[in-house]
N, C-alpha and C positions, 0 to 999 in steps of 0.2 A: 703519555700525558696528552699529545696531540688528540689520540682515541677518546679517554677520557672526557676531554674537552669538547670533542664535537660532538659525545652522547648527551652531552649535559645540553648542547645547544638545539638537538632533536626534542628532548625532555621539554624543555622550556617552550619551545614550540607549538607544540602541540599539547601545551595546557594551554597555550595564549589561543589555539585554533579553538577547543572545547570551551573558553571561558567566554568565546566571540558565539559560539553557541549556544550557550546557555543564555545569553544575555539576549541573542534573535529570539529564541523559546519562551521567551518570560516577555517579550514585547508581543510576540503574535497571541500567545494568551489573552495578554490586555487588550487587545485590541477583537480577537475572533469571539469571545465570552462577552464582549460586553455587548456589541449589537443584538446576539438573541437574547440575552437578559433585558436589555431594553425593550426588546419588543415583547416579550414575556409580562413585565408590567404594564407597560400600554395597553396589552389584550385584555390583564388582571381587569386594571382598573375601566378599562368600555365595559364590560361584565358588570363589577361592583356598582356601578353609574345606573345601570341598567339601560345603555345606551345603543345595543347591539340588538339589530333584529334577529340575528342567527344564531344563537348561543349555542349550538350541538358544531358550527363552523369551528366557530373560535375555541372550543374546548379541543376540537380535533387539531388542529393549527397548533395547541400549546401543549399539547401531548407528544405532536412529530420535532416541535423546536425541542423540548427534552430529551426525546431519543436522540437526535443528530448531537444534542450538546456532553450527551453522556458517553455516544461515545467516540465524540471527540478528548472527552476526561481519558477514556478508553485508553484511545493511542498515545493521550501524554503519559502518561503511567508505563506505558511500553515503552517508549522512547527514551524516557529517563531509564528505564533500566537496562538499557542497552549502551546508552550514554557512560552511565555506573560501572560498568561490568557487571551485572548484576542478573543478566541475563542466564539461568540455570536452565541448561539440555538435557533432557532426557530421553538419549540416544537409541534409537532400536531400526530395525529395519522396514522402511515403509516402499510397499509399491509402488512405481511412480503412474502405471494405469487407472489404480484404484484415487488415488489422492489427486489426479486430475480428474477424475468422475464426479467426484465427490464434490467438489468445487464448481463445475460445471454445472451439475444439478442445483446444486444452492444458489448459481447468481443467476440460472434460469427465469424465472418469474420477471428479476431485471430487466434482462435482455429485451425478454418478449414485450413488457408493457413500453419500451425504447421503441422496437420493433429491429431490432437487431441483432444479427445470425450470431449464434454461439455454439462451438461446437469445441470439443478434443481429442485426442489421441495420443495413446504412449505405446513403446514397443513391448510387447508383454515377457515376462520376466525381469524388469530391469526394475532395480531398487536401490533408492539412494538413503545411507546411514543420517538419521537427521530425528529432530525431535517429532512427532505427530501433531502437538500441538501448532508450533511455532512454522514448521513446513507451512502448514495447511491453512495459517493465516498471512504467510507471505504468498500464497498463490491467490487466494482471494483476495487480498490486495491489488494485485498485479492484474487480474481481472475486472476486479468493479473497474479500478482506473481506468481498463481499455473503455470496458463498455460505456461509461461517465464521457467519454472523448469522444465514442464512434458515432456519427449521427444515424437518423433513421434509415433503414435497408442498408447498412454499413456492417459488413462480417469482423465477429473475433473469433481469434483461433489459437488454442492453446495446445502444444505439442512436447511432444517428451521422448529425450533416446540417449544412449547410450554412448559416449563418445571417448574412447581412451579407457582410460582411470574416471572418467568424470563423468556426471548426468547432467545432461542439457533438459533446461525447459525453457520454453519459447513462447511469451505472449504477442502476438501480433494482431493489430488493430486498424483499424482506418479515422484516426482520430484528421490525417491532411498533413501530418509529419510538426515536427517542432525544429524553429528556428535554428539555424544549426549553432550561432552563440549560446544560444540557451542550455543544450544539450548536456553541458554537463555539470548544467546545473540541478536537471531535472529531480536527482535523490539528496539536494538540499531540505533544510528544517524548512516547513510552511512554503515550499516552492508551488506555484500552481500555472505558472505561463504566464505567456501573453493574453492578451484578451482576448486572440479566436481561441483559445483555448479553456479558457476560464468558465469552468459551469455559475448556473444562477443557483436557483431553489435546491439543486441536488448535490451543491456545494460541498466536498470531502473535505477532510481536517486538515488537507496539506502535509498530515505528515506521514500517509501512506506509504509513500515509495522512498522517505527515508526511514521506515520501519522496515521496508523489504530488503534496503542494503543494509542494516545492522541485526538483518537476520541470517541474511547471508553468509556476513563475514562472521558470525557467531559461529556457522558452520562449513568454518574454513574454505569458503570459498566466495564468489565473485556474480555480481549482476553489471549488466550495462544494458544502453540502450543504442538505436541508429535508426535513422529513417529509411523505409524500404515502403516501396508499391504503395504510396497515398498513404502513408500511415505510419506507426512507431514501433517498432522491434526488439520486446525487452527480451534477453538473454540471461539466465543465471546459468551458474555451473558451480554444482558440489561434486563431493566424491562420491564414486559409483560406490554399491554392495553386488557383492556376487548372486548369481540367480535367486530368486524365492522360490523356494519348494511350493510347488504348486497342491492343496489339498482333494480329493476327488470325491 
């Protein structure tokens, strides 16, 4: 009965944690949506006025507030489905050299136009069992955010190996380290820091890196973070797969 009892009190719990989430979720909504909807009609209507000397500006200006706004839709639609259970894996073996290449090259152009080093390395043959899709958008997550943090001539560095049963991957950043009260807060809904930490114009959705820990833990395994060398040291660990047969 005791048993019983204390499961029922975990239950309850942690629908009062989930329902204290949903209700943060549905405020940062109201609040991140309406300032670029606002400025979206303000641009509309300078336009309609005929009041703008640069109309090809403001067209570009209300093209990138869209993109930023859709996919911040993006990551709510993810988040809730990880929130749901809803989250569906489709498990196969992916390499961990190729899926940090791949990553590196995509947020390349970033870097560069930042002016900040970006580089990776995994130990070859090492594979961890995981969705392709859902990996490869928790690594790129994990990335933008460093380089979003790292100021100019500030290195990121993405690593990957082999440890135990598990696969270590390693984002490290020179973002200047985060508060250490803060820290564990960092893979909260809409968490974004303190203010040296808070970007302006290249503002991310905030719910980044809690998409990275509900991707994680979809595949059974664990992210953290710690300050190390002027900067932030994220850690995931899933479970390893045996070699990948290599093709020639």
């Amino acid at each position: 009965l005791a048993e019983t009892s204390s499961r029922l009190v975990e239950s309850h719990e942690r629908e009062r944690m989930l329902e204290a989430s949903r209700r943060e979720l549905v405020a940062w909504v109201s609040h991140d949506l309406r300032t670029p909807l606002a400025g979206l009609r303000a641009m509309a209507e300078a336009l309609e006025d005929g009041m703008v000397d640069d109309p090809a500006r403001y067209h570009t200006q209300m093209r990138e507030t869209v993109d930023r706004m859709a996919r911040m839709v993006g990551d709510l639609f993810e988040l809730s489905r990880i929130h749901a259970g809803a989250l569906k894996l489709a498990l196969e073996s992916v390499p961990l050299d190729e899926a940090i290449s791949e990553a590196v090259a995509i947020s390349s152009p970033v870097a560069l136009a930042k002016n900040v080093r970006l580089g990776g390395y995994a130990d070859e043959g090492v594979a961890v069992r995981a969705d392709p899709r859902e990996f490869s958008r928790m690594i790129g997550n994990l990335v933008a955010n460093a380089i979003r943090h790292t100021p100019s001539e500030g290195q990121v560095e993405v690593t990957g190996r082999a440890r135990g049963d598990a696969v270590e991957l390693v984002v490290s950043d020179g973002c200047g380290g985060i508060p250490d009260e803060e820290l564990e807060r960092v893979f909260d809904v809409a968490w974004r820091g303190s203010q040296a930490r808070t970007p302006e114009a290249d503002a991310g959705s905030g719910l980044g890196l809690a998409i990275v820990r509900g991707i994680a833990e979809a595949h059974q395994g664990s992210v953290e973070v710690s300050n190390s060398d002027g900067g932030c040291r994220f850690v995931v660990r899933l479970p390893a797969q045996v070699e990948v047969p290599r093709t020639v």
